[in-house]
C-alpha positions, 0 to 999 in steps of 0.5 A: 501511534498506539491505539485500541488494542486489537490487531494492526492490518498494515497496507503499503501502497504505491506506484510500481517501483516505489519501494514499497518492500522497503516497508512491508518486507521489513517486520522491525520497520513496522514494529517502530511505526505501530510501537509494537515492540511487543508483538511476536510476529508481523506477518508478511503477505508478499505478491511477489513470493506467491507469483514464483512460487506459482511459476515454479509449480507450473512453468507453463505460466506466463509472468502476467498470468502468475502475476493475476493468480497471485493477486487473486490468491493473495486478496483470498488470503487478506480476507481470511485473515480478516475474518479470522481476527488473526495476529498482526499483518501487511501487504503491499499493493498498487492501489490501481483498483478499489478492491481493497476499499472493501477489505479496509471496511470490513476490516473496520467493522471487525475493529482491526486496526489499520496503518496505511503507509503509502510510497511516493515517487517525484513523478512516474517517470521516476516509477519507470527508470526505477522498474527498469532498475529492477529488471536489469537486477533480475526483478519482473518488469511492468509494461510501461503502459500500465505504469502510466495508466496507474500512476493517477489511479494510485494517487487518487485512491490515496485519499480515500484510504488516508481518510479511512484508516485508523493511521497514516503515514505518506513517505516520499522514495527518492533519494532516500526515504522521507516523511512528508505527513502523517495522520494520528488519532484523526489529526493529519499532520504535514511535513513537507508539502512542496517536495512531493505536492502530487502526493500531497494533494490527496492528503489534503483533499481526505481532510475535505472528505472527512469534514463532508466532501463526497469521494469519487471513486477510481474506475481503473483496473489492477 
């Protein structure tokens, strides 16, 4: 998957409890995606590092509200980097809103490269048990309903950063980690389309875009 050289910008997306720190926390899972055997560093953008750290330095802040100053902080932080030119990095995100459209296309415009790897669930039912999982664990919770209100949001979205980056990678979480398709040098290749066709679907449907079909924009908010 080796390209151009100039920095990777890496963007993990996915429904709440897809598992997408499994990738984007992982700097020697990344390395194997992009061949960056030689990079001396991946730097890690985590949402959920920035919102404790904002709820220890001020206790009076409620989980939603760290959650959103975080948010904030972290898109800040993604858009300095870009401008700067600055060494290789990644950040996860739900993809239920379109403000990383923005990013990815001024990231283009600054000739970064862009590896879009996104995490799929077999059906939001999945995402819920496997948010609850995480609660019972100690992890932070996400109110069910805006799970369901994301889950469409999040795969619609799909399609345009699968026709927009630079490579792609669909993975389906279930019982373990599987590759379903792949995009490289502008060739999108599917693996297994009938495990996970909701996923799928957007994939096929960037392809139509990318040979004229006009995108609809999701309207949904983070």
């Amino acid at each position: 998957m080796t390209v151009r050289s100039a920095p990777w910008f890496m963007l993990v997306g996915g429904i709440n409890g897809a598992g997408k720190s499994t990738i984007s926390q992982d700097p020697e899972t990344l390395r194997s995606l992009v061949k960056l055997s030689d990079a001396d560093s991946i730097e890690i953008i985590n949402p959920d590092t920035v919102t404790r750290a904002l709820m220890a330095a001020d206790p009076s802040l409620t989980q939603p509200e760290a959650n959103l100053r975080a948010a904030d902080q972290c898109e800040q932080d993604v858009r300095s980097r870009i401008e700067k030119r600055r060494a290789h990095f990644v950040i996860e995100t739900v993809l239920a809103s379109n403000k990383y459209r923005s990013i990815v296309q001024r990231a283009l415009e600054l000739e970064w490269n862009i590896l879009f790897v996104y995490v799929a669930l077999p059906s939001v039912e999945a995402a819920l048990a496997r948010v609850q999982i995480r609660v019972a664990n100690g992890g932070h919770d996400v109110p069910e309903e805006k799970v369901r209100k994301r889950w469409p949001v999040s795969l619609q979205n799909l399609a345009w950063f699968w026709r927009s980056a630079t490579a792609c990678m669909l993975v389906h979480n279930e019982d373990k980690l599987s590759l379903l398709a792949s995009k490289q040098q502008g060739t999108t290749t599917i693996f297994e389309a009938p495990s996970c066709p909701h996923a799928v679907g957007p994939v096929l449907k960037a392809t139509a875009e990318a040979c004229g079909v006009v995108d609809q924009p999701a309207t949904a908010q983070e």
